[in-house]
MINU-818597 format. One record per residue (C-alpha): x, y, z; residue in one letter. Coordinates in Angstrom, 1 decimal, decimal comma, always signed. Example, Ala and Ser with C-alpha at 12.3 -4.5 7.8 and 13.67 -1.06 7.14 Angstrom:
DOSE       u       v       w  residuo
DOSE   +12,3    -4,5    +7,8        a
DOSE   +13,7    -1,1    +7,1        s
//
This chain:
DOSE       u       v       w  residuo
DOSE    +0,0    +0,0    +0,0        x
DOSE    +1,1    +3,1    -0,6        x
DOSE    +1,4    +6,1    +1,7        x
DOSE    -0,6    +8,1    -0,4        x
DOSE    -3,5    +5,9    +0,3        x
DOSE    -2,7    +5,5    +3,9        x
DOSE    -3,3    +9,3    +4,1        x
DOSE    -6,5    +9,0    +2,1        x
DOSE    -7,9    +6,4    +4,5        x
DOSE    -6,7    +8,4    +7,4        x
DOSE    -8,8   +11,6    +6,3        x
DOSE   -11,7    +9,6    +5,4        x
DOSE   -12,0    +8,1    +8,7        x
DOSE   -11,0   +11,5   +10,5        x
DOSE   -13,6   +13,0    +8,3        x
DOSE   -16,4   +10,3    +9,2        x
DOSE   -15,7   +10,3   +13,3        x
DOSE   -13,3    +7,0   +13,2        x
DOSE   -15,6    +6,0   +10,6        x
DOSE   -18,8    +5,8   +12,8        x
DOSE   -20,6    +8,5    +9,9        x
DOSE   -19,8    +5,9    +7,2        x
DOSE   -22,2    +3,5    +5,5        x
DOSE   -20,8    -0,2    +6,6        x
DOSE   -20,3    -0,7    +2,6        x
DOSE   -17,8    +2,9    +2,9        x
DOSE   -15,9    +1,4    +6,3        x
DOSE   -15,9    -2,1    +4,6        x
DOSE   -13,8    +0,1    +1,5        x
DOSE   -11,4    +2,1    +3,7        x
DOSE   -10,3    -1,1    +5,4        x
DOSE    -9,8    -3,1    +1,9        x
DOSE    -7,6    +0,1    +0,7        x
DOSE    -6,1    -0,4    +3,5        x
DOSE    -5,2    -3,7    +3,4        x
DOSE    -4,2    -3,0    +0,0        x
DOSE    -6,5    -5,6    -1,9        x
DOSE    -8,2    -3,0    -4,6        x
DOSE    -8,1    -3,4    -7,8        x
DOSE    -8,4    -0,6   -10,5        x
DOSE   -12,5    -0,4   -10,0        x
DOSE   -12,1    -0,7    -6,2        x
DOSE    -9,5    +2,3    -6,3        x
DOSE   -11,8    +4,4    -8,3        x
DOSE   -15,0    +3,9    -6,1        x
DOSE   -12,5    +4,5    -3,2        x
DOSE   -11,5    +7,9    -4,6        x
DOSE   -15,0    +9,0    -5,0        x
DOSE   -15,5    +8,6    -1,6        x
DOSE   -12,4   +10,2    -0,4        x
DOSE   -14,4   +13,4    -2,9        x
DOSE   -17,2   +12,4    -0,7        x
DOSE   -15,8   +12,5    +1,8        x
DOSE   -13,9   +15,9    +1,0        x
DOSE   -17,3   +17,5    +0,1        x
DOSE   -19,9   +17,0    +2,8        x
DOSE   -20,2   +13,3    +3,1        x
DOSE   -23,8   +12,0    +3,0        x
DOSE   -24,5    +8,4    +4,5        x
DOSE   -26,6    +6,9    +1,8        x
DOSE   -29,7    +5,7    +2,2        x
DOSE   -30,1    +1,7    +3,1        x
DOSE   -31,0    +0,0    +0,4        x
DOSE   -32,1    +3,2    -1,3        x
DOSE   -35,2    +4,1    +0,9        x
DOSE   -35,5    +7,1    +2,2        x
DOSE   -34,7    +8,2    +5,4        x
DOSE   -33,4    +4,7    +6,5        x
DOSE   -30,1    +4,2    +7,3        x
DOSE   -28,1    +1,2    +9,0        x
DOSE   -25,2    +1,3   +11,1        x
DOSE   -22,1    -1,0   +11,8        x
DOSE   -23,9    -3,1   +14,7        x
DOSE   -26,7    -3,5   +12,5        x
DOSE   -29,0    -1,5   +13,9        x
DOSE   -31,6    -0,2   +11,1        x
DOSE   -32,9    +3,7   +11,7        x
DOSE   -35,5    +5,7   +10,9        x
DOSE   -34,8    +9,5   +10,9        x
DOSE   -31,7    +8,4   +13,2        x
DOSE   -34,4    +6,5   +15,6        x
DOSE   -33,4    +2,7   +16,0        x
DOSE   -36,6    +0,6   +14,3        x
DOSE   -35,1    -2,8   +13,7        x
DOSE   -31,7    -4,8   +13,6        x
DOSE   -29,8    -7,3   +10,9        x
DOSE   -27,4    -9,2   +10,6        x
DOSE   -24,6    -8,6    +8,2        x
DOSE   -25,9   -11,5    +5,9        x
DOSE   -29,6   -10,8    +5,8        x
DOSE   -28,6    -6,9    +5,6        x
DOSE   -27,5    -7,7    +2,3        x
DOSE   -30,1   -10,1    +0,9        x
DOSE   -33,1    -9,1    -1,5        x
DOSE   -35,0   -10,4    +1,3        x
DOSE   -34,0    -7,5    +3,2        x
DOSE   -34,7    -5,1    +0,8        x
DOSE   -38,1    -6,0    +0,7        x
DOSE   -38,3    -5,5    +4,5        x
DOSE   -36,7    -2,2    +4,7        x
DOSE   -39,5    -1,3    +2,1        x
DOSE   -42,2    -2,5    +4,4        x
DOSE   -40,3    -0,6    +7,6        x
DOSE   -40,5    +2,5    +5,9        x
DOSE   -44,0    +2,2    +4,4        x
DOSE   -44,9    +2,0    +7,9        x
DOSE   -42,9    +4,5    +9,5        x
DOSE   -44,6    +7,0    +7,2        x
DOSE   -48,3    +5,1    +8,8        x
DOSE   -47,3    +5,9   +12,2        x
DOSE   -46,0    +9,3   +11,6        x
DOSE   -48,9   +10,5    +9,7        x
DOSE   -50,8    +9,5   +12,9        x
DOSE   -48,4   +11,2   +15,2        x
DOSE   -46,7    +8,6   +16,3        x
DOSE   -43,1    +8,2   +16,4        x
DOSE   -41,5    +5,3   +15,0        x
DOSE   -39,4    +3,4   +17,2        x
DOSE   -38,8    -0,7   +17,4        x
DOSE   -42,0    -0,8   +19,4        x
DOSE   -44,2    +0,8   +17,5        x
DOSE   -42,8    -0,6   +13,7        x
DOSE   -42,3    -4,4   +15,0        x
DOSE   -43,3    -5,3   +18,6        x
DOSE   -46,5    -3,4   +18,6        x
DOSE   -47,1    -2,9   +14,5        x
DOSE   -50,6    -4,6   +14,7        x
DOSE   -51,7    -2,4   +17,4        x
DOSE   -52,1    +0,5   +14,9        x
//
C-alpha cells in the first residue's frame, strides 16, 4: 500500500468520526484500501469517496429508501431513531430489501398518525395500529 492511500484512509476516517458516519459498505472500503486488496475499480469507487468524503459526506440511504439508514452493529434507523436490527448476511439479501421497504412504508403510517416510530411501534407493537 502506498502512503498516499494510507493518508487518504486516514482523512476519510478523521472526516467520518473513526468511521462511525460511514455506511458499513464505505468502512468495509477504507479497510480493503487499507489492506491493499483494490483493484483498479475498487480504487476508483474509493477515490470517489475520499471526494465524498472531502465535500460534505452524506451516508446513503439503506437499500435506497428514504430516510433509513443502518449502522455498523446492524442496527436499522428511521430519521436516526433505531426501528429494527440485521445481521450482516440478511442486511445484504433481496430479502432484506423488501423489509426495509415495508419498515418505511410503515414508518410514514405511524408518523402521519403522530406517532413516532421506534422498534415498538414498527415491530413489537405494529398490529396495534
Amino acid at each position: 500500500m502506498t502512503s498516499s492511500l494510507c493518508d487518504k484512509a486516514i482523512e476519510i476516517l478523521q472526516a467520518t468520526r473513526d468511521g462511525e458516519d460511514l455506511d458499513p459498505k464505505h468502512l468495509k472500503l477504507v479497510e480493503l484500501a487499507v489492506n491493499g486488496i483494490l483493484n483498479e475499480t475498487g480504487l476508483y469507487v474509493f477515490e470517489e469517496l475520499l471526494r465524498q468524503v472531502r465535500d460534505g459526506y452524506v451516508k446513503p440511504w439503506f437499500h435506497g429508501v428514504q430516510h433509513i439508514t443502518r449502522n455498523h452493529e446492524g442496527y436499522v434507523f428511521w430519521r436516526g431513531v433505531a426501528i429494527e436490527h440485521y445481521s450482516s448476511d440478511y442486511a445484504a439479501s433481496d430479502e432484506s430489501e423488501a423489509h426495509v421497504r415495508e419498515l418505511a412504508r410503515r414508518c410514514v403510517l405511524l408518523e402521519g398518525k403522530g406517532i413516532t416510530p421506534s422498534t415498538n411501534t414498527v415491530i413489537w407493537k405494529w398490529r396495534d395500529f
